[in-house]
N, C-alpha and C positions, 0 to 999 in steps of 0.2 A: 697710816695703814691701821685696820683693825686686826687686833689680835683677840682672839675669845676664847680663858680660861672653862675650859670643864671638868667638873669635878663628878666623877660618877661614885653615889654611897649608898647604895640601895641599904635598905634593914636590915636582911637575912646572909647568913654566911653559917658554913658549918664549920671550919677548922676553929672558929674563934667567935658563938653568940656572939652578935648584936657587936663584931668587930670595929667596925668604922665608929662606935660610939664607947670601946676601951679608954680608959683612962692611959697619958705616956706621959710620963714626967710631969703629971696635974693636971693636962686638959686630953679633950678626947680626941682622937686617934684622924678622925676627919677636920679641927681647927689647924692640927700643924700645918696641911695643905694650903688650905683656905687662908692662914697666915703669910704662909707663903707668897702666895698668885697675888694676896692686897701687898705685899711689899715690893713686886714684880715692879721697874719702871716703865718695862716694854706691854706689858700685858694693858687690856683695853677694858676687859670686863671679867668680873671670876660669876661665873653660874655654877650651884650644883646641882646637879639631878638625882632625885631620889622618889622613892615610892613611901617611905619613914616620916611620919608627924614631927616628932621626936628630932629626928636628925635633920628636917625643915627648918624647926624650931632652930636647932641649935646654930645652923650656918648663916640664919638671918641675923643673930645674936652677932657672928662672929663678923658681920659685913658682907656677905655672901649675897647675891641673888640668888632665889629657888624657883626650878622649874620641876614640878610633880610629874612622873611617868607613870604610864599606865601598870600594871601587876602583868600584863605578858613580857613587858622589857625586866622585870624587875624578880625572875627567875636564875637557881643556879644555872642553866643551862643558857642564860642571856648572854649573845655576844656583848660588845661594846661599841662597835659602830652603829647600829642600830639606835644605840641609845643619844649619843652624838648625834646624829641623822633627826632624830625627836628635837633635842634642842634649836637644834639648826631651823628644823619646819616648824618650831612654836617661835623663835623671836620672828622669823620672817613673818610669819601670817598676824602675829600681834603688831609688827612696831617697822616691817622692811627692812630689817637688820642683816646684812647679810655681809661676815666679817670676811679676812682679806685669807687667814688661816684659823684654823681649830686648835690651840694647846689642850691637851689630853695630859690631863693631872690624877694621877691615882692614888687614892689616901694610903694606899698600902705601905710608900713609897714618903717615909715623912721627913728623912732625911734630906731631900734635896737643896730647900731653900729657895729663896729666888734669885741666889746667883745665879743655878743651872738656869733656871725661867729663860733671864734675860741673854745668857749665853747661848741660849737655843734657840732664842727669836731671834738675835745677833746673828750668829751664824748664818739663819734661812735666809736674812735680808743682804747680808753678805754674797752669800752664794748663787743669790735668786732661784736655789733648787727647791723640789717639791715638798720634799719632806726632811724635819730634824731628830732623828730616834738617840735616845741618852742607850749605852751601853757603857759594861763594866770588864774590864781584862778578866779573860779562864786560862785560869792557872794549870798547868800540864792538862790542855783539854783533851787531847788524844790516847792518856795512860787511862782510860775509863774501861770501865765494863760493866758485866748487867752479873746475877746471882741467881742461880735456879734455884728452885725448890727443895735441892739439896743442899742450898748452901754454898756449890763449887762457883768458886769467879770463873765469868767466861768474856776472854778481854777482848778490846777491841784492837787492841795490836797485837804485831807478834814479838811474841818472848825473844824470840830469837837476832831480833833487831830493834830491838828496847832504845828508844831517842833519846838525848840527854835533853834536860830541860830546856840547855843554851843553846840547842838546836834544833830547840821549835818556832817555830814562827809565832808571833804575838796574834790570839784570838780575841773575840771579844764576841758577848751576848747581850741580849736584849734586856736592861733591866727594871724597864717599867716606869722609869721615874718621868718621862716626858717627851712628847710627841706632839711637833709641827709639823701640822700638816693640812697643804694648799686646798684651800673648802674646794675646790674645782676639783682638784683629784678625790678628797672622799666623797662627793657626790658620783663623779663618774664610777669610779670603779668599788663603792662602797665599801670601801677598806682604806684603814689609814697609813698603809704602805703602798707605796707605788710609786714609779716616775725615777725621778735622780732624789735617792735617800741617802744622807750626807750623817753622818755618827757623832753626836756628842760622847767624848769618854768621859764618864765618872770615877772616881775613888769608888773601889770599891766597899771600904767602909761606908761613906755616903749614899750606897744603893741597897741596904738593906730592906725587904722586901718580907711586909707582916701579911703571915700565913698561920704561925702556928704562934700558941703563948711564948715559948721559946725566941722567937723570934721580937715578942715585944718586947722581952726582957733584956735580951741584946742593946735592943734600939736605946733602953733606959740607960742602959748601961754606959752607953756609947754616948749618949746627950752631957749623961754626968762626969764624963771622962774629958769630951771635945765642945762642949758649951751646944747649943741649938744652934742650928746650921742656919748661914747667913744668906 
């Protein structure tokens, strides 16, 4: 079966300039991925898509296939199926390539490694289901709340019947790091959810998720403490 890594790294980002091409523990922030997906045994091809010379440049260096998108996909406001959807209609119309699912790899997301990879295409072929979404355990997700303007918490429980933690039931959220999903369902319903979506759980350490500098310094942090993720 065909499996087809995509790497979407567009140039532009505001929480972190020219993120996806930060430095993390000596290379940039888009090779951890891309290391990744080439170390993957189940994966078939790693493509990244970008709009970036530069980050072209850099993924061809790292082994990568590049597929350039046009500057309307390659806005803040760009979803990411779209962009998948692009990939998908340039190998078809070049070369009739039309793989078996889409893995959805996000640079943001550098700890994963290609265990998860092959534990998420594992599973799909496992299951024969649609889609395999990685999520990460939330911790007391129900004691949350939001903070007005003044500052006062305004919760999402009541005070009055405050859960203990050992009886809540085990949540879990979407954390980004990897998405199998059946090329038939994201053409039909242009979204990489849908059908029978089956949960890879992650370590939550393992799902950290670069948004803010703060966040890369974490991920250093965590590299230098638990070695590069396998």
């Amino acid at each position: 079966m065909e499996f087809l890594g995509i790497i979407p790294a567009r140039g532009g980002s505001k929480g972190i300039p020219r993120k996806n091409l930060q430095p993390l523990a000596g290379k940039p922030l888009v090779v951890w991925t891309i290391e990744a997906a080439l170390r993957s045994q189940l994966l078939t091809r790693t493509v990244v898509s970008t709009d970036d010379d530069e980050i072209a440049a850099i993924a061809r260096q790292a082994g990568a296939e590049v597929i350039m998108r046009p500057p309307e996909l390659a806005q803040d406001t760009s979803p990411t199926e779209p962009v998948l959807l692009h990939v998908l209609d340039e190998l078809q119309a070049q070369e009739g390539y039309i793989p078996d699912a889409v893995v959805l790899l996000q640079c943001t997301c550098p700890l994963r490694g290609a265990s998860v990879i092959d534990q998420g295409i594992q599973m799909w072929l496992d299951t024969g289901c649609d889609v395999v979404m990685s999520v990460a355990p939330l911790q007391h997700y129900n004691l949350r709340g939001e903070i007005d303007p003044q500052g006062r918490f305004q919760p999402e429980y009541d005070y009055n019947s405050r859960p203990r933690s050992q009886d809540v039931p085990d949540k879990f959220s979407e954390n980004g790091a990897l998405f199998v999903t059946r090329t038939s369902i994201l053409r039909k319903l242009g979204n990489r959810l849908g059908g029978d979506v089956r949960a890879l759980v992650m370590d939550w350490v393992r799902s950290v998720d670069i948004d803010t500098p703060e966040d890369l310094e974490l991920a250093e942090k965590l590299i230098k403490a638990l070695g590069a993720p396998e």
